[in-house]
C-alpha positions as CSV (number, residue, x, y, z in Angstrom):
1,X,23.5,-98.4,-156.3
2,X,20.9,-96.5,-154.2
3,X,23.1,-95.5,-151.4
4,X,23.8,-91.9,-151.0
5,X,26.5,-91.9,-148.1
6,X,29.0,-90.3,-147.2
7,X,32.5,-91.9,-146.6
8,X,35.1,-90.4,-144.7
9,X,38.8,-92.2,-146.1
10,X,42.2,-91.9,-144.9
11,X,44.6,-92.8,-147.2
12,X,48.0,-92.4,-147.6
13,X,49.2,-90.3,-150.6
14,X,50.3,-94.0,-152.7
15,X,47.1,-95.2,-152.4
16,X,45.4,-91.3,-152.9
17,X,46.8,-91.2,-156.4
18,X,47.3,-94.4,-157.6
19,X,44.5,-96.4,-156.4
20,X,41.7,-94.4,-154.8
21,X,40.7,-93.1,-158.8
22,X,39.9,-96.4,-160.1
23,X,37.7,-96.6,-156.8
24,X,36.3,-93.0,-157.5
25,X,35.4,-94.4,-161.1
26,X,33.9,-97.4,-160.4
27,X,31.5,-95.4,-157.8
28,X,30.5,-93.0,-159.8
29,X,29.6,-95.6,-162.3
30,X,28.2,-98.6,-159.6
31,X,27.1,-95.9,-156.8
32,X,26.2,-92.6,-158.2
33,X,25.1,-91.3,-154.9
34,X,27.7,-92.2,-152.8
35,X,30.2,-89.3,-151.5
36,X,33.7,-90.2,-150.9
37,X,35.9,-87.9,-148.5
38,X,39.5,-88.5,-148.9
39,X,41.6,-87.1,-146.0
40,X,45.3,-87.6,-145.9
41,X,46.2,-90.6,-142.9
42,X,48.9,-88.2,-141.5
43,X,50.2,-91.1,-139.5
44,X,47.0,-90.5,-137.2
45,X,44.9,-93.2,-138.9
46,X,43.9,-95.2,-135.9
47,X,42.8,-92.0,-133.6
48,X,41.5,-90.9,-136.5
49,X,39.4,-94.1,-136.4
50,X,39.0,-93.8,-132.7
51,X,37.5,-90.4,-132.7
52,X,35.0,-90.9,-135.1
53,X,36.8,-88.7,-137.9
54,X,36.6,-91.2,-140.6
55,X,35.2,-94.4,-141.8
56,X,38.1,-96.2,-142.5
57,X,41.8,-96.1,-143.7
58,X,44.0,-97.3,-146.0
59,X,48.1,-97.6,-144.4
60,X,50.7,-99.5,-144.9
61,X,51.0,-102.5,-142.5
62,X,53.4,-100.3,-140.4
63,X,50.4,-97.8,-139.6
64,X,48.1,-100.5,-138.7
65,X,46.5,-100.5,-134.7
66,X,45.7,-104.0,-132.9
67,X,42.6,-101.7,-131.7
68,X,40.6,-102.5,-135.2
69,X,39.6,-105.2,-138.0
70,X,42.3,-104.9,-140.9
71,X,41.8,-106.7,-144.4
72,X,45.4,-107.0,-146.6
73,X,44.8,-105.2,-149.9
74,X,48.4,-105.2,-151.8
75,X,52.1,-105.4,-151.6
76,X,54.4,-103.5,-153.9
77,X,58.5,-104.3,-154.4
78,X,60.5,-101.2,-154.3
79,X,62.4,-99.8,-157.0
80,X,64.9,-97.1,-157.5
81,X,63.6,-93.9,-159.7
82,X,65.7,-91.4,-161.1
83,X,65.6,-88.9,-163.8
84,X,66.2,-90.4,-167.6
85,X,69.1,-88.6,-168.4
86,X,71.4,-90.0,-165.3
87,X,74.1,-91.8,-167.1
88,X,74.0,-94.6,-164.0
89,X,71.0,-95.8,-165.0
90,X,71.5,-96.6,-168.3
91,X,72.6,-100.1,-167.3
92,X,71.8,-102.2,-164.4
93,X,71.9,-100.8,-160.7
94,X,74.7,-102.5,-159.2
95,X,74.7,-102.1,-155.2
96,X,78.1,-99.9,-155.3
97,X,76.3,-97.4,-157.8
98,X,73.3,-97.7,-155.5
99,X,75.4,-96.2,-152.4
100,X,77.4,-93.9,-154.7
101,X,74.5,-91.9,-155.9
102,X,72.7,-88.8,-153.9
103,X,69.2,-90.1,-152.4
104,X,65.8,-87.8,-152.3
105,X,64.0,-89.2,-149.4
106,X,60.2,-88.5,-148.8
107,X,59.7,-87.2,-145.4
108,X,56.4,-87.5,-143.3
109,X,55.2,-84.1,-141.8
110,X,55.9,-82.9,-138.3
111,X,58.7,-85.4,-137.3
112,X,57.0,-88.1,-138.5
113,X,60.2,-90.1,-139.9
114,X,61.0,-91.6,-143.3
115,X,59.3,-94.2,-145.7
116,X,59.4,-98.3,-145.1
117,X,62.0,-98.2,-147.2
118,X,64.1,-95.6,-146.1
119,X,63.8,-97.5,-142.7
120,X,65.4,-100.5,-143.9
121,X,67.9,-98.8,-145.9
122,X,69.6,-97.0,-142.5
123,X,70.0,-100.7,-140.8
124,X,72.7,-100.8,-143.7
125,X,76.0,-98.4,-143.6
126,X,76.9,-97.8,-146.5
127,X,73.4,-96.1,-147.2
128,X,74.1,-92.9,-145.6
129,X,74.2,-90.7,-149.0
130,X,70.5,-88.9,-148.5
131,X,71.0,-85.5,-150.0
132,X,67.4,-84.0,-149.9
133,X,64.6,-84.5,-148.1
134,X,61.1,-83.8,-149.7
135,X,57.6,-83.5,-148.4
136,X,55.7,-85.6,-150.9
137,X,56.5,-88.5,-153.1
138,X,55.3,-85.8,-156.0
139,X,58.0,-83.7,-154.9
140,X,60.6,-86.0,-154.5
141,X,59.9,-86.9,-157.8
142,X,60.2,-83.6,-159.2
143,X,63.5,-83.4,-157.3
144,X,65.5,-86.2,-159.6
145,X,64.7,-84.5,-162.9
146,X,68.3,-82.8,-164.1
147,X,70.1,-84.6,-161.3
148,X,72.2,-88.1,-160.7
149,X,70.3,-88.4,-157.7
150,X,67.6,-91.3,-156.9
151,X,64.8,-92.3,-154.7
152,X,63.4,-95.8,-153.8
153,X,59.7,-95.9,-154.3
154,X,56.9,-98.4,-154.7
155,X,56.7,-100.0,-158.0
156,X,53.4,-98.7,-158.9
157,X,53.8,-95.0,-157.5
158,X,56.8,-95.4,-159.8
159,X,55.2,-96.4,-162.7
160,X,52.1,-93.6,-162.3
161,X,54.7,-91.0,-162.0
162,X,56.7,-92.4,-165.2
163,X,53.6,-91.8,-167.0
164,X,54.0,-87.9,-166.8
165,X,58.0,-87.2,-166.0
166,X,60.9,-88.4,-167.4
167,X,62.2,-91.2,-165.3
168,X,64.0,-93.9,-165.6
169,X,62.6,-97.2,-162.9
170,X,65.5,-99.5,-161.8
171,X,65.3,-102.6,-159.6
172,X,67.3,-102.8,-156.4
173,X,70.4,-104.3,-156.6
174,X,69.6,-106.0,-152.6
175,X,66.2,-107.3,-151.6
176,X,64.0,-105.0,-149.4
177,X,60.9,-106.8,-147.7
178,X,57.5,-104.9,-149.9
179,X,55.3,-102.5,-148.6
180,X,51.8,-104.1,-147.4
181,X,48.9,-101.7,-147.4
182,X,46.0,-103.0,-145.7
183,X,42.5,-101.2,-145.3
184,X,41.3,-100.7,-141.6
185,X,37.9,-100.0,-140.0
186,X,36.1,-100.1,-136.8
């Protein structure tokens, strides 16, 4: 309560907008003097560690570095997300709809790759229909509305977005294993 540091975070963009405000809340409340930094993770999380940049960061499990303490935080299931006027998902997802419909895939800057999810989706053949790549899971959101395309998200990130766009949240038709994020620290 008395604290006035300052924390340097990075967090991926999930956890930026759907978790990090309730934090920012709470502190302002709990810790009025404490200064929070958020910093995107840009898949540099443990130099970013290393070098002194931040404090800690909040990844998903796949980001994580053997080089520092991590604590689990949460796992989310993946769902499929696409506008509220696509006619396919006014019933059930079945797993040939799935692969018939146009994906909008979130890429990760510079090279970086594709989600968790996307990465478990290309071990499968059929799942070959990605039709736009977009920069930010905002974007890709923005993307679906007026089309019969989807995306697969994380539940929650799903949910926050629903909130403000017209979308329509599906489960999978298949099992995909749930995106861990844990928070990591020197």
């Amino acid at each position: 309560a008395t604290s006035r540091r300052h924390f340097k975070v990075a967090a991926i963009d999930f956890v930026a907008e759907v978790i990090l405000p309730n934090v920012v809340t709470r502190l302002a409340r709990e810790a009025p003097g404490v200064v929070l930094e958020i910093v995107s993770s840009s898949g540099a999380s443990a130099e970013m560690i290393e070098n002194g940049e931040v404090d800690l960061a909040v990844v998903t499990e796949q980001g994580v570095s053997t080089h520092f303490h991590s604590e689990f935080l949460l796992e989310d299931e993946y769902v499929a997300v696409g506008w509220s006027g696509n006619p396919r998902l006014c019933s059930p997802l079945t797993t040939k709809a799935f692969f018939e419909l146009g994906r909008v895939v979130r890429r990760f800057g510079r090279g970086r790759g594709i989600s968790y999810a996307e990465t478990q989706l290309e071990k499968l053949a059929e799942a070959k229909k990605i039709e736009l790549y977009a920069p930010s899971y905002k974007a890709m959101v923005q993307y679906l509305i007026d089309t019969d395309r989807i995306a697969v998200m994380h539940r929650s990130l799903a949910e926050f977005y629903a909130r403000t766009w017209p979308l329509t949240i599906a489960a999978l038709p298949f099992d995909l294993q749930p995106m861990r994020v844990v928070l990591q620290h020197h």
